[in-house]
Each structure stands twice: as structure tokens, then as C-alpha cells.
C-alpha positions in Angstrom: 0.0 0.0 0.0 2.7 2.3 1.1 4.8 1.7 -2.7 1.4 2.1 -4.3 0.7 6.2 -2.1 4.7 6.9 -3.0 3.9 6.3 -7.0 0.4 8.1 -7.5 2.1 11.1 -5.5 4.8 10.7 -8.1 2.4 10.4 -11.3 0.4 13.3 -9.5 3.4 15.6 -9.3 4.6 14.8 -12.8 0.8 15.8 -14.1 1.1 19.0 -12.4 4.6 19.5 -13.7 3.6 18.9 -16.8 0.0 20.8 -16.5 2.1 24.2 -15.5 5.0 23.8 -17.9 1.5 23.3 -20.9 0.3 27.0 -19.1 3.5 28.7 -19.5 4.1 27.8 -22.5 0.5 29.0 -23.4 0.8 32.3 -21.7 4.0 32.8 -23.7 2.4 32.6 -26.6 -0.4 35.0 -25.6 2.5 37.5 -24.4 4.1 37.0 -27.3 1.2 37.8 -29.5 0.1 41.0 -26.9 4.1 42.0 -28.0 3.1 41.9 -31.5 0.2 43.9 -31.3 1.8 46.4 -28.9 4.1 47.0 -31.5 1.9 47.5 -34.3 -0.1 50.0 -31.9 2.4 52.5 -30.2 4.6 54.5 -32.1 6.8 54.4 -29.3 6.8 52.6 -26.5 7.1 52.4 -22.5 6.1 50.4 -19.5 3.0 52.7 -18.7 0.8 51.8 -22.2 -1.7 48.8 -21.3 -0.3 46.6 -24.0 2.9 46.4 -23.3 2.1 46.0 -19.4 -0.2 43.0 -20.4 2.5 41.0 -22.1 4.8 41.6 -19.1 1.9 40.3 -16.6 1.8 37.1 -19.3 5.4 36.7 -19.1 5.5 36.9 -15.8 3.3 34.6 -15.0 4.5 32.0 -17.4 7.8 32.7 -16.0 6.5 31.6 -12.4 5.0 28.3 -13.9 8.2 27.2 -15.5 11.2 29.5 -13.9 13.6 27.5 -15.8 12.3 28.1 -19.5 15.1 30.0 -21.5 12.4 31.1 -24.1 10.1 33.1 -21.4 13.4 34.8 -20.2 14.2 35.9 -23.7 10.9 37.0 -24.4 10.7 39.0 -20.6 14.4 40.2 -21.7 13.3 41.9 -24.8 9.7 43.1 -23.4 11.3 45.2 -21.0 14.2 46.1 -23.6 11.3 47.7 -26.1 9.7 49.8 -22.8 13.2 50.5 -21.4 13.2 49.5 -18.4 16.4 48.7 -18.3 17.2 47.2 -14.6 14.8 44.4 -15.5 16.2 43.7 -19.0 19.4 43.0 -17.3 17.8 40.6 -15.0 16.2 38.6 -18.0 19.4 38.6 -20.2 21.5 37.3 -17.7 19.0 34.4 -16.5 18.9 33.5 -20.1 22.6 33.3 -20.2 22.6 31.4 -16.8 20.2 28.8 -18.3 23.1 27.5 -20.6 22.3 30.1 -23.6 24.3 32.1 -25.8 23.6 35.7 -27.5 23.6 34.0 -30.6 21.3 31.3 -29.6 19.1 34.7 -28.6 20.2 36.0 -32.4 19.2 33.0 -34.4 15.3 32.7 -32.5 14.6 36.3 -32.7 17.4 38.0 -35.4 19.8 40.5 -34.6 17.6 42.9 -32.5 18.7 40.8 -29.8 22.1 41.7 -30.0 21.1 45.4 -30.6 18.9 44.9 -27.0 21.2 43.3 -25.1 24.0 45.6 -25.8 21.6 48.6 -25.5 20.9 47.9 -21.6 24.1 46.9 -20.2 25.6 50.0 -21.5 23.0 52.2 -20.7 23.2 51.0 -17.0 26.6 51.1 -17.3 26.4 54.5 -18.1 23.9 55.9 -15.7 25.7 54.0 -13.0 28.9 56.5 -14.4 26.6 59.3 -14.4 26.0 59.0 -10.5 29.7 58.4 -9.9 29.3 54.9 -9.2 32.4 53.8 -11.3 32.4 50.7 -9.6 29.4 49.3 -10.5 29.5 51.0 -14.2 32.2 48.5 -14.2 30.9 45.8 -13.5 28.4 46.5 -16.4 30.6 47.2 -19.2 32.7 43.9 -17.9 29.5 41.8 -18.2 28.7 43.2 -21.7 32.0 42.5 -22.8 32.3 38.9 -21.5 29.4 38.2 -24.2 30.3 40.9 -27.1 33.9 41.1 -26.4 34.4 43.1 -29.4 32.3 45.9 -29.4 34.1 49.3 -29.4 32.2 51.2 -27.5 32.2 49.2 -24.5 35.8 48.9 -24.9 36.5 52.4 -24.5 34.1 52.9 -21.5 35.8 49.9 -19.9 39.2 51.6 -20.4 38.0 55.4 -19.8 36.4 53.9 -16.2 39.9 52.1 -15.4 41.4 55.7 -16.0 39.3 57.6 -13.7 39.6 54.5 -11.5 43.7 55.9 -11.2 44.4 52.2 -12.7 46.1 52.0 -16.0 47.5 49.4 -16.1 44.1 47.5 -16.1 42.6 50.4 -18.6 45.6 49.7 -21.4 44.2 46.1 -22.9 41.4 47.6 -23.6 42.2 50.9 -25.4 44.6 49.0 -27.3 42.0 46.2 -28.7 39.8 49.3 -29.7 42.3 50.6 -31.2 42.9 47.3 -33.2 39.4 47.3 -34.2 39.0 51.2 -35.3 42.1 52.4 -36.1 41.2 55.7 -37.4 39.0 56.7 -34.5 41.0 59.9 -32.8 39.2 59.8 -30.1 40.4 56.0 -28.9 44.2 57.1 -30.0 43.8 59.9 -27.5 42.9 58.1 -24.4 45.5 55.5 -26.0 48.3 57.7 -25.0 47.1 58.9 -21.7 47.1 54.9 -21.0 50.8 55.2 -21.8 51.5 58.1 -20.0 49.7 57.0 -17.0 51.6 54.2 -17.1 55.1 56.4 -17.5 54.7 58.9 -15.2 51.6 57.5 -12.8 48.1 58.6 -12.7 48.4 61.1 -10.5 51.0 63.5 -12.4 48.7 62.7 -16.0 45.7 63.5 -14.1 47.2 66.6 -13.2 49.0 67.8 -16.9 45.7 66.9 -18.8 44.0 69.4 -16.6 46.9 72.2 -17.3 46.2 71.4 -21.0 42.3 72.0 -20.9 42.8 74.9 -18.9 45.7 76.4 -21.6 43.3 75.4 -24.4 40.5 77.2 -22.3 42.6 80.3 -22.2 42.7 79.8 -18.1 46.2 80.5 -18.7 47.3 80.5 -14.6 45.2 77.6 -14.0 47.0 75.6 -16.8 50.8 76.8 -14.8 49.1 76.0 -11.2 48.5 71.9 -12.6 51.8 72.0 -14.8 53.8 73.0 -11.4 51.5 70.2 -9.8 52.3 67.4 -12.3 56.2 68.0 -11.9 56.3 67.8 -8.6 54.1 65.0 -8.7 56.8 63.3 -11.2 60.3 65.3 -11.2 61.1 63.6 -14.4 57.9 64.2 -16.4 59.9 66.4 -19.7 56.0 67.1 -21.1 54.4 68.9 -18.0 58.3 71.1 -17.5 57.7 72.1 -21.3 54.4 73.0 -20.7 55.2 75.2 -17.6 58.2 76.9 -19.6 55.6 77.7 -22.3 53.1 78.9 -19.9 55.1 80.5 -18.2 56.7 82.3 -21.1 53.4 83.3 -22.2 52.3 84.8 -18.8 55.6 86.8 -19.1 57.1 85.2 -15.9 60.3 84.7 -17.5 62.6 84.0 -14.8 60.3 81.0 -14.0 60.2 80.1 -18.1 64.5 80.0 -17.4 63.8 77.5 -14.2 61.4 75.1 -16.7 62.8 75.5 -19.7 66.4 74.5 -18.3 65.3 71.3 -16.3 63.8 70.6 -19.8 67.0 70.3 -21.2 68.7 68.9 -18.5 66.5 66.1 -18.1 67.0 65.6 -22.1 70.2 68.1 -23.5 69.0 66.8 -27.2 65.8 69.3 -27.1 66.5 71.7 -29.6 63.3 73.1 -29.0 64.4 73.7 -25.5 67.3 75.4 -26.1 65.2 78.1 -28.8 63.1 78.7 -25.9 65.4 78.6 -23.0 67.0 81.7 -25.2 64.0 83.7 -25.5 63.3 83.4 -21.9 66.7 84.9 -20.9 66.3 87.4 -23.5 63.1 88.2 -21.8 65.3 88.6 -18.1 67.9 90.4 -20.0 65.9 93.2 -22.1 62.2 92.7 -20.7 59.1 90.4 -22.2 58.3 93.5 -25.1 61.5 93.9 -26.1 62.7 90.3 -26.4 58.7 89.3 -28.0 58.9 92.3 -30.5 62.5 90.9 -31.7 61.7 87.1 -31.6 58.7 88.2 -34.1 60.7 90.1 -36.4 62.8 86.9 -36.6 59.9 84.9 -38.0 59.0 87.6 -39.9 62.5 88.0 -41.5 62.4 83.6 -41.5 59.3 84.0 -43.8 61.5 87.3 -46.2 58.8 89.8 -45.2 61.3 92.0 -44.3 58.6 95.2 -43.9 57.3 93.7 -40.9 60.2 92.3 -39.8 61.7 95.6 -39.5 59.2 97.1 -38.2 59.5 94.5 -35.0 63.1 94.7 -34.6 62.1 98.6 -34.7 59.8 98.5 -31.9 61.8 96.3 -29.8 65.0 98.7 -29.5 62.0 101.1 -28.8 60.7 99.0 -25.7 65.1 98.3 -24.9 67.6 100.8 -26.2 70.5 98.7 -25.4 69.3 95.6 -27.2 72.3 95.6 -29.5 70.7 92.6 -31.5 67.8 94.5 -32.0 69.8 97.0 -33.5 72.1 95.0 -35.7 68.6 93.2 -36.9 67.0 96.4 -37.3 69.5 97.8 -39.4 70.4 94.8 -41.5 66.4 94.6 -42.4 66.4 98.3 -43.6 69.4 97.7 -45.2 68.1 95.1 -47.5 65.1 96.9 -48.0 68.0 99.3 -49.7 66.0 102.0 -46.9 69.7 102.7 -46.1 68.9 106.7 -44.7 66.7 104.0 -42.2 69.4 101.7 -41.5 72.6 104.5 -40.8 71.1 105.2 -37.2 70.8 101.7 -36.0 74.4 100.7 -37.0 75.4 103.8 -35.3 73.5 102.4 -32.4 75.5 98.9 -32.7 78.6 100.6 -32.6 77.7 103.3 -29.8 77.0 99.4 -28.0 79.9 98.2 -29.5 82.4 99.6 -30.6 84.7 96.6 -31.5 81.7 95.3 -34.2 83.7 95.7 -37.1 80.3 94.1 -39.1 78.8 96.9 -38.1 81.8 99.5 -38.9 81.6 97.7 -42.7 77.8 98.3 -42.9 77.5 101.3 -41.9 80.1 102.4 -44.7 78.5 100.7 -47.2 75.2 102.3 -46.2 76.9 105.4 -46.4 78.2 105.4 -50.0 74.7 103.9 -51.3 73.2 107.4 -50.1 76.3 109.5 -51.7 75.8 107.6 -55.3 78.8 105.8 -54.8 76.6 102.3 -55.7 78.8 100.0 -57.6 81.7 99.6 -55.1 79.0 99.8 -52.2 77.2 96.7 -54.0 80.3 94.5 -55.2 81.3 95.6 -51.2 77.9 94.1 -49.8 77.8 91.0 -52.3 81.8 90.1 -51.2 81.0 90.3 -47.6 78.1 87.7 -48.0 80.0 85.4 -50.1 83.0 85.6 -47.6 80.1 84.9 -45.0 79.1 81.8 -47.1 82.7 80.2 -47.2 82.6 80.7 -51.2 85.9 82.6 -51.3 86.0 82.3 -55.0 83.3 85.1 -55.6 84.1 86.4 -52.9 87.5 87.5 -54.4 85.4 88.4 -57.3 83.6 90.8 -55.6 86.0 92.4 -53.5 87.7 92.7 -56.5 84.7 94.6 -58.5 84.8 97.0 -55.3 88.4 98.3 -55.3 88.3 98.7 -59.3 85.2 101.1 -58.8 86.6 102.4 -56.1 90.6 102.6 -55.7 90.2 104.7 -52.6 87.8 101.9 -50.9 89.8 101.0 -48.1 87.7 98.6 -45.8 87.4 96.9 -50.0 90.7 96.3 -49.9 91.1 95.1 -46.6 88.4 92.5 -46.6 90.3 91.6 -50.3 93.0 91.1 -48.1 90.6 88.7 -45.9 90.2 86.4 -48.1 93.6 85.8 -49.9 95.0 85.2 -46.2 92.3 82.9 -45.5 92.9 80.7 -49.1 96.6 81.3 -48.1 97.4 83.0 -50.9 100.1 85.0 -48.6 101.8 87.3 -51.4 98.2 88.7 -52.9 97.3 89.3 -48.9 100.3 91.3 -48.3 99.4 93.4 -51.5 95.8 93.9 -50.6 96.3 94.7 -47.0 99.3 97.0 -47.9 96.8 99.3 -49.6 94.5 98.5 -47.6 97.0 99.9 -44.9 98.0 103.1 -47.2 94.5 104.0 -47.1 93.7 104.0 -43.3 96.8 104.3 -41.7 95.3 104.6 -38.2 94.0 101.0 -39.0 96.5 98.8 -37.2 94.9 95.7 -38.2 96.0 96.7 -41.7 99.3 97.1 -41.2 99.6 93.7 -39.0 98.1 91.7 -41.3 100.0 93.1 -44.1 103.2 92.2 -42.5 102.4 89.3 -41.3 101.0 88.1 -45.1 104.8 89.1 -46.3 106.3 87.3 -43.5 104.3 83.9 -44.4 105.0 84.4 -48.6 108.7 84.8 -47.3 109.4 88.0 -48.0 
């Protein structure tokens, strides 16, 4: 009697087993078709139209008759995907997946809006989860989506921008660098790509600290970008890109003698930057002759780099106005004006040079041939100006040339003959030197440079 109770509770059992399995498999199919016609009906949809909140009570209860039925958690996981309710899509898609199925199994029943769905709201609570500062758990998301899609971009680059913020990356650089595998071109994903790297060079906390100097200098927030440059260094005393950014800030702000402390660790910590050593020059400039001066002279560099020697005049101009005892101002000043042939321009700034300097015999030479273009006296004054550039170039040969055009225009031409002179000393061609320095000599006898390389010529030809 007792075997015969113990097998028709059995049978019993497996009938109502079977009885509620036959239910939930009938209210799936009238959620399903309450789906259908909800989406035929609402142009868009949410949780609160009566449709939509039917099928859900179907699933639901289909889902408490047979918990264990991977097609009711599908169909509950994409209900609540279509209304948005996101928190219990998530619950659905992973039950589906813990019941032994794949996204593609999801894919081949239903097609690809699966995918889309399931991708849709693990990222979306991944990124409200970001949006309240809950990195943690916007982690744990974007993990979750991309142990079943592990190659989708987007969650690639949320996984490694969260690992950033997190001050971790080491953790963040796998995945920037797969997303950069899979979309090469994307600037965005080579950016955070090289903050990985230099996070991982100079620590998080430095990084953190120069990317915030660089938004505020690209802001315009030009003290607020020196205030997290100083930060960064002395977060990392060896971090080159955050000293070259506080030399340039600091540059900028017209704190030179700060620009001098940055822009020489810069080269100190690498002696190769040439760029360094540009700067580091117009930052003592700026402590020698003052920020105005040395800016208005660096500018009529570029300008005179670029042959618009107008404007590059004009600057060197301006900056002996903001320094009178710029010398280099003056020589620049000068030579700009005189290649402008403005030569009634150029006489006062040579003067200038040589009230600085007195030894500048460029200057003394110059000034001369400025001189004689104003009296008429061109040709010498020309083959003069052409001999001394040649000579400047190391092409003695038209050098010679030149010099030589000068003293047959001009016999008299004294500083001519001299720089003739010049060169046949440097070819050693000692017996021409002494010839051309003994006029040279003739003609300027308070010139004692004349007479001492004239000599010393003869001595070398052996005369």
C-alpha cells in the first residue's frame, strides 16, 4: 500500500509539472502575440501603455510556472528592452545566459535585434551608474557586456576610460589597445590611448594633473593651466612634457625668470631638445631686455624667416624702442632696412651697434657701405655688400670676385681692400694678402689691423 501512495504522488506531481509547464508555454504565446500587437499600436513605446504592461503580466506569469524556461526569459528580456526598463532587462538577459544560452542562440530565435537589446541595456546601466559616480558598478556593467560581445568598441573604450578615472592604468591599457585594433582611425580611442601610456610612464596622478593644465591652456585659463603643470612635476620630477608645458606657460604669462627654471630642467633632463634650447633663449632674453622687447625681436625673426622684411623691421624697430641697449635689436633692425635698400633707415641703428659696441667691425663695414649707397657711390657699395656675403658663405672664390669689382670702382675703398685682403690670407694665398692689406693699410693708416696683417702676409709668402 505504502509503494502504491509513494507512486500516485509521483504520477500526481509529474501531471502538475507537466499541466504548468503546458500553461507557461500557453501564456507565452499570448505575451508574445500582446508584444506583436503592442508594436503594431504604439509608435513608441514604454512600461505605462496597457499593451505592453499585459504581455509583461503574461510573461511573468509564465515565468513563475516554468522558472527555468530560457524562451520566457528571452521574451521578458526583450519586453522590458522595447519599454526601457532597463534594470529588469538586465535581470532577464543574464537568466537567459545562466540557463546555458548564448547571445547567438538569442540571435538565431529572434534575429539581430537581440544583439542590438542586449548591448543597448548593459551600456545604458553602465552608463547611468557612471553618471552618478558609481564607477564601480558602471564597471561591473561594461565587464558583463563584454564577457558576451567582447568586441564591441564602444564598450571597450568605457571599460578603459572607467579604469582611467579608477587611477588604474594598467588594467585600462588592454582595452584601449584592442579598440584601437578594431578602429584604427577613431581619434578619439588614440587619444585616451596615450594617456594609457602616459599614465603608465609617469603615474596617474601626475597625468591626471597635466591633462588638466592642458584643458585649462586650451580654455585660455592661462594661470590655472601653470598651477597643474607645477602640480604634475612635482608629482613626477622627471615628467619632460608637463616642465615644457610650464616653460611655455610661463613664457606666455611673461614670468620669464620662471620660463628659465622650466625651460632648463627641460634640457637637463633631455640636452637633445633643440626646441628647448630656442626657448630657454627667448626666456633669458626676456630677463635680459624685458618680455616687449625680447617678443617684438623674436617676431621680427619669424617675420624675416618668412622674407617679409617690412614687418620684420618694423618689430626689430619696436623692440630697440621697448630696450635701447638691445644691441641685437639694432644689428637686426639695421640689417632689415638695409636690404630693404631704406639705407637713410638703416645709418642710425648701425650707429646704435657701434655706440654698444664699438669693437663690431660688421657693423663698422655696414655702416660704410650704407653710407656710400646714399652718396651715389653704388657700384663699389654693391660689389662691397655681395663680397662680404660670399666671404660669410665660405665661397671665397666670388668672394675674391667681388672684392675685386669694389676696389676697381673704387681705388680709394679702403675697408674693400682690406676684406680683399681677408680672403687671400684665409685661401693662403700670402703674397696677394700682403698686397691687398698694404693698400688696404696706405689708405687707413690709423688701421693697425691693416698694417699687421699686411706684414704678417709678407712674413708667411717669405718675403
Amino acid at each position: 500500500m505504502r509503494f502504491i501512495f509513494v507512486l500516485l504522488l509521483f504520477l500526481s506531481s509529474f501531471s502538475l509539472a507537466q499541466v504548468s509547464i503546458t500553461d507557461a508555454n500557453s501564456l507565452l504565446e499570448q505575451a508574445r502575440q500582446t508584444s506583436q500587437e503592442a508594436r503594431r499600436t504604439y509608435p513608441s513605446f514604454n512600461i505605462d501603455q496597457p499593451l505592453w504592461r499585459e504581455a509583461m503580466r503574461l510573461g511573468m506569469q509564465a515565468q513563475n510556472l516554468d522558472p527555468d524556461n530560457p524562451d520566457v526569459a528571452l521574451f521578458l528580456a526583450q519586453t522590458y528592452s522595447y519599454t526601457k526598463w532597463y534594470i529588469r532587462a538586465w535581470d532577464q538577459w543574464q537568466k537567459y545566459l545562466t540557463l546555458g544560452k548564448t547571445l547567438d542562440d538569442a540571435v538565431v530565435q529572434v534575429g539581430e535585434i537581440a544583439g542590438i537589446q542586449f548591448l543597448e541595456t548593459g551600456t545604458e546601466l553602465g552608463f547611468a551608474a557612471y553618471e552618478a559616480q558609481n564607477l564601480e558598478v558602471a564597471l561591473e556593467y561594461y565587464k558583463a557586456v563584454n564577457e558576451v560581445v567582447p568586441d564591441d568598441v564602444e564598450t571597450l573604450t568605457w571599460l578603459g576610460r572607467i579604469h582611467l578615472e579608477l587611477g588604474q592604468p594598467n588594467e585600462a591599457r588592454p582595452y584601449w589597445q584592442r579598440a584601437s585594433e578594431l578602429d584604427p582611425e577613431n581619434e578619439n580611442i588614440g587619444y585616451f590611448s596615450s594617456i594609457i601610456e602616459e599614465q603608465v610612464t609617469v603615474g596617474p596622478e601626475a597625468s591626471s594633473m597635466f591633462q588638466t593644465g592642458i584643458r585649462a591652456y586650451e580654455a585660455g585659463k592661462l594661470e590655472e593651466a601653470l598651477q597643474a603643470f607645477e602640480w604634475a612635476v612635482s608629482a613626477n620630477d622627471t615628467f619632460v612634457q608637463a616642465y615644457v608645458w610650464a616653460g611655455r606657460t610661463s613664457l606666455e604669462l611673461g614670468e620669464s625668470e620662471l620660463a628659465v627654471t622650466y625651460w632648463s630642467e627641460v634640457l637637463e633632463l633631455d640636452p637633445s631638445d633643440t626646441r628647448a634650447n630656442y626657448f630657454l633663449e627667448v626666456a633669458q632674453t626676456q630677463v635680459e631686455f624685458g618680455a616687449e622687447a625680447a617678443n617684438a625681436f623674436y617676431e621680427g625673426q619669424t617675420y624675416y624667416s618668412q622674407q617679409n622684411l617690412v614687418e620684420a623691421a618694423r618689430s626689430f624697430e619696436r623692440a630697440t624702442q621697448e630696450n635701447s641697449q638691445y644691441t641685437q635689436a639694432f644689428v637686426w633692425a639695421a640689417r632689415s632696412y638695409q636690404e630693404l635698400e631704406q639705407f637713410d633707415k638703416a645709418i642710425p641703428f648701425w650707429e646704435r651697434v657701434l655706440v654698444l659696441d664699438p669693437n663690431d667691425t660688421r657693423a663698422s663695414y655696414f655702416l660704410l657701405l650704407a653710407r656710400k649707397q646714399i652718396s651715389g657711390d653704388t657700384p663699389s657699395g654693391e660689389a662691397f655688400m655681395e663680397g662680404v656675403t660670399y666671404y660669410q658663405q665660405n665661397d671665397f672664390v666670388n668672394a675674391e670676385r667681388a672684392f675685386q669689382e669694389a676696389v676697381q670702382a673704387d681705388t680709394t675703398f679702403a675697408d674693400a681692400w682690406g676684406w680683399l685682403g681677408r680672403v687671400y690670407f684665409t685661401v693662403a694665398n700670402y703674397p696677394e694678402a700682403a698686397t691687398a692689406y698694404a693698400r688696404a693699410a696706405q689708405l687707413a693708416p690709423d688701421n693697425s689691423d691693416y698694417r699687421f696683417f699686411a706684414d704678417e702676409a709678407k712674413r708667411l709668402a717669405g718675403q
